[in-house]
C-alpha positions in Angstrom: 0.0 0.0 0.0 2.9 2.4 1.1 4.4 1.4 -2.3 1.3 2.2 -4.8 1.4 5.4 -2.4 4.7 6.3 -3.3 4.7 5.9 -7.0 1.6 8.2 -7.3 3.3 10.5 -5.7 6.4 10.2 -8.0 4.0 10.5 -11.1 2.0 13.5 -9.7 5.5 15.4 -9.5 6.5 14.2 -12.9 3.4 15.5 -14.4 4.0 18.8 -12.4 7.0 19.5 -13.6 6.3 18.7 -17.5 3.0 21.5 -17.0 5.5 23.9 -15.5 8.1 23.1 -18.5 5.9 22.8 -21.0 4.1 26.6 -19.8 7.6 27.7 -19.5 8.1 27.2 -23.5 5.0 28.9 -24.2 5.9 32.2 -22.6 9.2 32.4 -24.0 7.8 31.3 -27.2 5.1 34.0 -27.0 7.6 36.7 -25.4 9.8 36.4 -28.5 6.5 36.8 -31.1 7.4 40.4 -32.7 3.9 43.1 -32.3 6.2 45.9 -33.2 4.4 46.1 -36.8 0.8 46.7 -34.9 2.0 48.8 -32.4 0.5 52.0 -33.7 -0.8 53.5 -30.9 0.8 56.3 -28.3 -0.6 56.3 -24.7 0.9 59.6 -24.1 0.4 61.9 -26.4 1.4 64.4 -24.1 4.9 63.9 -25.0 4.5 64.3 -28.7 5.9 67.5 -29.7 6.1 67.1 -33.7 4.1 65.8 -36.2 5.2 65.4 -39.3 2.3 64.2 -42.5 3.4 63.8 -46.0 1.6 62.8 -48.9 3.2 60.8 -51.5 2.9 63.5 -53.6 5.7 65.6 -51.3 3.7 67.9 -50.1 4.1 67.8 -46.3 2.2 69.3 -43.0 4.7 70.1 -40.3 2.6 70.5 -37.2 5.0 72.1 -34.0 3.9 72.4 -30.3 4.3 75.5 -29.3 3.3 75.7 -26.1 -0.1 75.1 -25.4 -0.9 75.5 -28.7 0.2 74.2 -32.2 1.8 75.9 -35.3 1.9 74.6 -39.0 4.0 75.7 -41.8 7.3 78.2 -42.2 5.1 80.8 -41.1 4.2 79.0 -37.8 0.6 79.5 -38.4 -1.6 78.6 -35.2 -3.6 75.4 -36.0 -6.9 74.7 -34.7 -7.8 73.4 -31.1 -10.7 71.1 -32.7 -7.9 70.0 -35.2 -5.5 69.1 -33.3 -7.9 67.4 -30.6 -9.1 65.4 -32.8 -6.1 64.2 -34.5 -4.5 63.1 -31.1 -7.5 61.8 -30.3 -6.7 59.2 -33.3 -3.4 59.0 -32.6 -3.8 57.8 -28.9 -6.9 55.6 -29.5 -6.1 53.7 -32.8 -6.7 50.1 -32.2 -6.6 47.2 -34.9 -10.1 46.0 -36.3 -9.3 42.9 -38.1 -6.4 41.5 -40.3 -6.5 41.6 -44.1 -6.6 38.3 -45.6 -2.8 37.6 -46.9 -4.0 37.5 -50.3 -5.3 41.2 -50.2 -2.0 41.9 -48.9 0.1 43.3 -52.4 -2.9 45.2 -53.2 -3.4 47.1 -50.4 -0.2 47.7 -50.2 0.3 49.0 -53.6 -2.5 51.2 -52.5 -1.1 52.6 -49.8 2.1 53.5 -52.3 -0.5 55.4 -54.2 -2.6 57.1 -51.9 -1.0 56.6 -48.3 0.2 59.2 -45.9 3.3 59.0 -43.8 3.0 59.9 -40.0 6.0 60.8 -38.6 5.9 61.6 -34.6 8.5 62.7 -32.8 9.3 63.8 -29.0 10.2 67.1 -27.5 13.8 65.8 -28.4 12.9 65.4 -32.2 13.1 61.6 -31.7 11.3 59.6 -33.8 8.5 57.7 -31.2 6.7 56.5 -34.3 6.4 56.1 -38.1 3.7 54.9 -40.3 1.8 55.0 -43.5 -1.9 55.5 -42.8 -4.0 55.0 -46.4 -7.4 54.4 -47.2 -10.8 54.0 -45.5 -12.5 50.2 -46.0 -16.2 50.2 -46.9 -17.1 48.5 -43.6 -15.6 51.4 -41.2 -11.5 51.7 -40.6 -8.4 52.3 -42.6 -5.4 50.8 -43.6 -2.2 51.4 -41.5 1.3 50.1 -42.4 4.2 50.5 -39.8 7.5 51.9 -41.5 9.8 49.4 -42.6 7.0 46.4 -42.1 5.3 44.2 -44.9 1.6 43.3 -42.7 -1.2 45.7 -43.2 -3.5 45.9 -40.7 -7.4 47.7 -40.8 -7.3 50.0 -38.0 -10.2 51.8 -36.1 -10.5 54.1 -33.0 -12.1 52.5 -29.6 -14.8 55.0 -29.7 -16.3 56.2 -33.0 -17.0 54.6 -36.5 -15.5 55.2 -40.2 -12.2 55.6 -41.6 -9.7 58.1 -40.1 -7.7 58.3 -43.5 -9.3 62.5 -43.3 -7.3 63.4 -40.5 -4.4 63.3 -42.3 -5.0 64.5 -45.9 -5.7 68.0 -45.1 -5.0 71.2 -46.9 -2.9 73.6 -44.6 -5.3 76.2 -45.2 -7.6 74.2 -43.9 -6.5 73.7 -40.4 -5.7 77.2 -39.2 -7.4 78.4 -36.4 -10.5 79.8 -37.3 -9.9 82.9 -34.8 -8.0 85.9 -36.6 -6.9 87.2 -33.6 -7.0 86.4 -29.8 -5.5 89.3 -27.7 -5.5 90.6 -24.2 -7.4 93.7 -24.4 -5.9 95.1 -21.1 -2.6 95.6 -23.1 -4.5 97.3 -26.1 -3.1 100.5 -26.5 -5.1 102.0 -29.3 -7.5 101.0 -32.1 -8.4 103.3 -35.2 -11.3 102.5 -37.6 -11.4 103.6 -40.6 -14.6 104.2 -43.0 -12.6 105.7 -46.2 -16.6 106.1 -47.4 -17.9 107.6 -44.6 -15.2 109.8 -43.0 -17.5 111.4 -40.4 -17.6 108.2 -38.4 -14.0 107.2 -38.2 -12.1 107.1 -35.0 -8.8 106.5 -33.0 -9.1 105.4 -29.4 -6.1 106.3 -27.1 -5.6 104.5 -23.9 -4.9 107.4 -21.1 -4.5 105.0 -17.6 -7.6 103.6 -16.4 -9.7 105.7 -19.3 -9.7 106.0 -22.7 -9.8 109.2 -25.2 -11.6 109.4 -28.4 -10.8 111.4 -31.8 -12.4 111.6 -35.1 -9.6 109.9 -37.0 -9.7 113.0 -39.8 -8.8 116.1 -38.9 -11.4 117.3 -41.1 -14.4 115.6 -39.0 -16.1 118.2 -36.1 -15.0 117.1 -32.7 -18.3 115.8 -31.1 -18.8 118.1 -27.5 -21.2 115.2 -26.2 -18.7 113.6 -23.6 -18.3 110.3 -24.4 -19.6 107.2 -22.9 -16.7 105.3 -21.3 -18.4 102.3 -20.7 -19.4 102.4 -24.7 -15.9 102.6 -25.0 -14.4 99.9 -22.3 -17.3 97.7 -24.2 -16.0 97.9 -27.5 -12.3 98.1 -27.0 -12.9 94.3 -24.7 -14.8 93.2 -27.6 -11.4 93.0 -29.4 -10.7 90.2 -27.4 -11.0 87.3 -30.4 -12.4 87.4 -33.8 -13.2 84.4 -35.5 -13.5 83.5 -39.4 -15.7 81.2 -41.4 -12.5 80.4 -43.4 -9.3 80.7 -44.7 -9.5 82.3 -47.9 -5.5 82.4 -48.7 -6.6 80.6 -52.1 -9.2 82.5 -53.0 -8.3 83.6 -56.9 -9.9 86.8 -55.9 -7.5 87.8 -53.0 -4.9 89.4 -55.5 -8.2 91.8 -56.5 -9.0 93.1 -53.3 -5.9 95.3 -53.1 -7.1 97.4 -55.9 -11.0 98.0 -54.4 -11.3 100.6 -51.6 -12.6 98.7 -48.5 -15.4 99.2 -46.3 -13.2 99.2 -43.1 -9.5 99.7 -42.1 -9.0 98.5 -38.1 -6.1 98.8 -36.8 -4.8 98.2 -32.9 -1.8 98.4 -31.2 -0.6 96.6 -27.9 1.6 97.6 -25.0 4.9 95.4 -26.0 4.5 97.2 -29.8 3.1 94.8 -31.9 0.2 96.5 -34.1 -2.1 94.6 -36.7 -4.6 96.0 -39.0 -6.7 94.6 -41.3 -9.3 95.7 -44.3 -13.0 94.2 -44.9 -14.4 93.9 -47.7 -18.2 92.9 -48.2 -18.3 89.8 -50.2 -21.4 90.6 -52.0 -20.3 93.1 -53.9 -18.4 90.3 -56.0 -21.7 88.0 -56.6 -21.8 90.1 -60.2 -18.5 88.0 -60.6 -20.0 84.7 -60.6 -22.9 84.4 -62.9 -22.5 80.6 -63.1 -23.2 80.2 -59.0 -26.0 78.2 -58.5 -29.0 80.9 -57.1 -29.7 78.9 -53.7 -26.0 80.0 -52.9 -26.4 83.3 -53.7 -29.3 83.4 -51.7 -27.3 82.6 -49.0 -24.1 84.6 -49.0 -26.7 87.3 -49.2 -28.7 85.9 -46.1 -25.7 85.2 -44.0 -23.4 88.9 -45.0 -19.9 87.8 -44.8 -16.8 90.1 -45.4 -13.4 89.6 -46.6 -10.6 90.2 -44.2 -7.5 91.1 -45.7 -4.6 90.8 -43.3 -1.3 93.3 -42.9 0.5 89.7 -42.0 -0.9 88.3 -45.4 -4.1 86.2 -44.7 -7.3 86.4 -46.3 -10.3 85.4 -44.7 -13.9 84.9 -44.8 -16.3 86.3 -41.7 -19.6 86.2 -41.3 -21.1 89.9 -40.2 -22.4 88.8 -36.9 -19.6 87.4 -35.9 -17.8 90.4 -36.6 -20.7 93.1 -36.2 -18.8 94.3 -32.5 -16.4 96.1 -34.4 -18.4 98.6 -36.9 -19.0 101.0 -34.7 -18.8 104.9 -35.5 -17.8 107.5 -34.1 -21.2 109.0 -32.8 -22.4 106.1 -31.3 -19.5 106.6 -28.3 -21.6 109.9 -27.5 -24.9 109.1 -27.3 -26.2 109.9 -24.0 
């Protein structure tokens, strides 16, 4: 009996230490499989400080943190919150959705030659954290990714959300400015002039004097009001310089090169305390339907409905504003001294 007992025991330990071999090989097998090519994803993307998107035709988007905000371009352009939110947003959430069958392989592939976009991210050290070729949607919701250097596609999609994210990264420059043409600290405004070459009488200059604020008819010619004016018109419409937003960027716009020859409706300019000084001219967009017989009529109606202006800038941006969002600044010089 003490026998049978013993040679149990002998096979219970035999068998114990074959499970713990045998799980042994497993791991290390399983340890040494290589992920790298579907490791698309950054957790962090607090620590990505450049990224880098270039088509295959060459054209490139170099986006740049710049503090809490990003710029694009030569010209360091300031790139939209809603832009860049969403593009991280991708970036840290990408996740793979299935595995293309191996005989799909080549031609996706070969499509992504054609069509695909290469990521480059990088690190506040301009090391290269990741690199990728992200190319087009799939009918059934995701898009094909491709790591650099790797022959697997995979079909990628973000946890939350559905569709293709192949969008984010074909953009136009133009396209992902920030929509605001200005965002200033209206404590350190200095002075603002407006300028109505048409209507002269109403243009002004306001000076900053302390706590207060003088006002002047910008011509000399224009008959000094003797109505005191109303400071808190004033400390109302100098604040409401605070940020102006666009509609669009209108940089392509075959009509920008025009504008300079066409007397504008308004010239605002402003300067701040540390010396910088902007000014820009608006232009009614209406006044340039004439020019485009061919536009369907329902779009007409609109632009007529929803008044929009161009904004030509000193720093050599054109944009597009609707008139309410803008409507703070036409003010003239009588309206400060209405009692």
């Amino acid at each position: 009996m003490n026998k049978n007992i013993l040679l149990l025991l002998a096979l219970l330990l035999l068998i114990a230490f074959a499970y713990v071999g045998f799980n042994k090989k497993t791991s290390n097998s399983s340890s040494s499989i290589d992920i790298s090519d579907r490791d698309f994803a950054i957790e962090n993307t607090d620590e990505i400080h450049r990224i880098k998107l270039t088509r295959r035709t060459g054209r490139t988007i170099d986006l740049k943190r710049n503090g809490k905000d990003w710029v694009v371009g030569e010209k360091n352009k300031k790139v939209s919150k809603n832009v860049m939110s969403n593009l991280m947003n991708v970036i840290k959430n990408i996740q793979i959705k299935f595995i293309p069958p191996a005989k799909y392989n080549e031609k996706v592939i070969n499509e992504i030659n054609r069509i695909g976009t290469q990521v480059d991210i990088y690190n506040d050290k301009d090391k290269l954290m990741k690199s990728y070729f992200v190319g087009g949607n799939v009918p059934d919701g995701g898009t094909y990714y491709i790591m650099q250097g790797k022959t697997q596609p995979y079909v990628m999609e973000r946890k939350v959300g559905y569709g293709g994210v192949r969008d984010l990264f074909i953009y136009q420059e133009e396209e992902i400015y920030d929509s605001a043409i200005w965002e200033i600290n209206t404590s350190q405004i200095v002075s603002i002039s407006v300028d109505y070459p048409k209507d002269k009488q109403e243009s002004f200059i306001i000076q900053r004097s302390e706590d207060t604020f003088i006002i002047d008819p910008l011509y000399k010619t224009t008959r000094r009001n003797p109505i005191i004016p109303n400071q808190d018109f004033i400390k109302a419409y100098v604040e409401g310089f605070d940020v102006i937003y666009s509609e669009s960027n209108e940089n392509d716009n075959k009509l920008f090169s025009q504008l300079k020859d066409l007397v504008p409706f308004s010239i605002i300019s402003f300067e701040l305390q540390n010396g910088d000084k902007k000014t820009v001219k608006l232009y009614p967009v209406n006044q340039f339907l004439d020019q485009h017989e061919d536009m369907p009529s329902l779009e007409k109606a609109n632009l007529l409905y929803l008044e929009r202006f161009f904004v030509v800038t000193d720093w050599g941006d054109l944009y597009a504003a609707q008139k309410r969002l803008i409507l703070k600044l036409f003010r003239g010089y009588s309206y400060f001294h209405t009692r």
